[in-house]
C-alpha angles and dihedrals in degrees: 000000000000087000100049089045093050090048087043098056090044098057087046091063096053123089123202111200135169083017091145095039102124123189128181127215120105113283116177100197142019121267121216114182119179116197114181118200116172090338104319131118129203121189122204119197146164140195118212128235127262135179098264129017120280137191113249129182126217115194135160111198116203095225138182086227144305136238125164112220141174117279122231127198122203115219114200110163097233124137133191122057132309068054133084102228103242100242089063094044083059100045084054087060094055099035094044090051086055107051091042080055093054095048096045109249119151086216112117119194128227138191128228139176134232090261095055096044092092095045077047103052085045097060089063141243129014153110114291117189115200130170101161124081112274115209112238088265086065110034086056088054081048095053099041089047090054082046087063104047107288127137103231101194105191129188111197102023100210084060085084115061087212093059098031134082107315092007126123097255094041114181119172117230123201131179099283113221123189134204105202104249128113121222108235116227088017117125099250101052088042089052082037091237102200091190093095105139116041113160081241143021142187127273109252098204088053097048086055099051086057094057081253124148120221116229108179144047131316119234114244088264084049083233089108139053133180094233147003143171128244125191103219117180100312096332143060142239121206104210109206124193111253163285105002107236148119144335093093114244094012114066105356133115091263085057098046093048099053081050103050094040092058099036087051093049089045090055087228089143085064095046112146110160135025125320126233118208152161142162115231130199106216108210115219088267104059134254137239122196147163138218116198115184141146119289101217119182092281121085114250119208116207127209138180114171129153125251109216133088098240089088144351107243116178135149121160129169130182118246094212101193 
């Protein structure tokens, strides 16, 4: 109940306006201004024209900052679930830098085995994907290093003794089913989350004892979602829903990576406060908007990017207050 009034009161004192203003001439990429007057922001913002309609997505994350690293994958070599088999961990890496380049982001993914994870965790922060079981010595390297400020990604949450079943940071997993239908005005289906399928997702219940926020989408019994967020110490952990696998465009490494590319330069995993969205849908000529809402004392980072496949729109900035 704290949670819906908080994000009640948060929405209410956002104003949408020109959101149907359309304009034509030949804009490239989307434009996203902040202006911030006695503690007030308005964001200014356009989509460009294309030759057909296409879905877009606005959203302004309270954060407790944002930062946009590097991404690092660790390879293990390990197969069979909890694992995420290690063609398709690869194919994470390539897919993920991709779409990361196609979006703009200055971020670059690497790639680094077992042996090298400790000389890793003691150059600092960072963000750190796994999808592969660690043993107790590392998990315990893994969870002091989120303590101090790092960004642990995992795929497969049971994978990590700290996140698994007895560990500090303990969230129950269970076999996700999904009914097909997107809930219209969640989250998910507003940020056009393509992970809608994993073999297993994360309790709710359990993600929102924790002072956790649920991302993703919500199994068909609402006891299950494909991702969440967890503050740990000074850092985070994005908890995906695992292994990657098939079914295609639904739970493989090309679904996880558009996900994770947008929810990173979003700064959805930092997120500390409510969460303004709203799906657009940009005509062929083009639209212009505005939010106006309330600057508290956390940063809020603003994004609008597009949906489809056609192209990769993006454009994000950070309201400092």
């Amino acid at each position: 109940m704290r949670t819906e009034l908080i994000a009640a009161l948060f929405v209410a004192a956002m104003f949408i306006t020109s959101a149907c203003m359309v304009y034509g001439g030949g804009h490239e990429a989307p434009s996203l201004d902040a202006t911030t007057i006695e503690g007030t922001a308005t964001v200014d913002y356009t989509m460009p024209s294309w030759t057909h309609p296409y879905p877009s997505a606005v959203v302004a994350v309270t954060v407790d900052h944002y930062r946009s690293d590097e991404v690092t994958v660790l390879m293990t070599g390990r197969s069979r679930p909890p694992n995420s088999d290690p063609a398709s961990v690869q194919g994470l890496v390539d897919h993920l830098g991709a779409e990361l380049e196609n979006i703009g982001s200055s971020a670059t993914v690497t790639a680094i085995g077992e042996s090298a994870l400790g000389s890793y965790l003691s150059e600092g922060n960072g963000t750190l994907v796994i999808a592969s079981e660690m043993n107790v010595t590392e998990s315990i390297m893994l969870e002091n290093w989120v303590k101090g400020g790092g960004l642990l990604v995992v795929i497969g949450p049971e994978c990590v003794p700290f996140i698994a079943q007895g560990g500090s940071l303990e969230i129950g997993l269970g076999k996700f089913t999904y009914d097909g239908v997107a809930t219209e005005g969640s989250l998910a289906h507003s940020l056009g989350l393509r992970t809608v399928c994993p073999v297993r997702g994360l309790s709710v219940d359990d993600v929102l004892s924790r002072s956790g926020v649920v991302l993703g989408h919500i199994s068909a019994d609402g006891g299950l979602t494909t991702m969440a967020t967890f503050p740990l110490g000074n850092g985070r952990v994005l908890a995906m829903g695992g292994p990657i696998e098939h079914p295609f465009l639904a739970s493989m490494e090309d679904v996880y990576a558009w996900d994770l590319a947008r929810l990173l330069e979003t700064g959805a995993p930092w997120v500390s406060g409510p969460i303004y969205h709203e799906r657009l849908n940009v005509p062929a000529r083009g639209l212009e908007g505005s939010l106006n809402f309330e600057i508290g004392t956390k940063d809020v980072r603003v994004s609008i990017f597009s949906l489809d496949d056609s192209h990769s729109l993006f454009k994000g900035l950070t309201i400092v207050p």
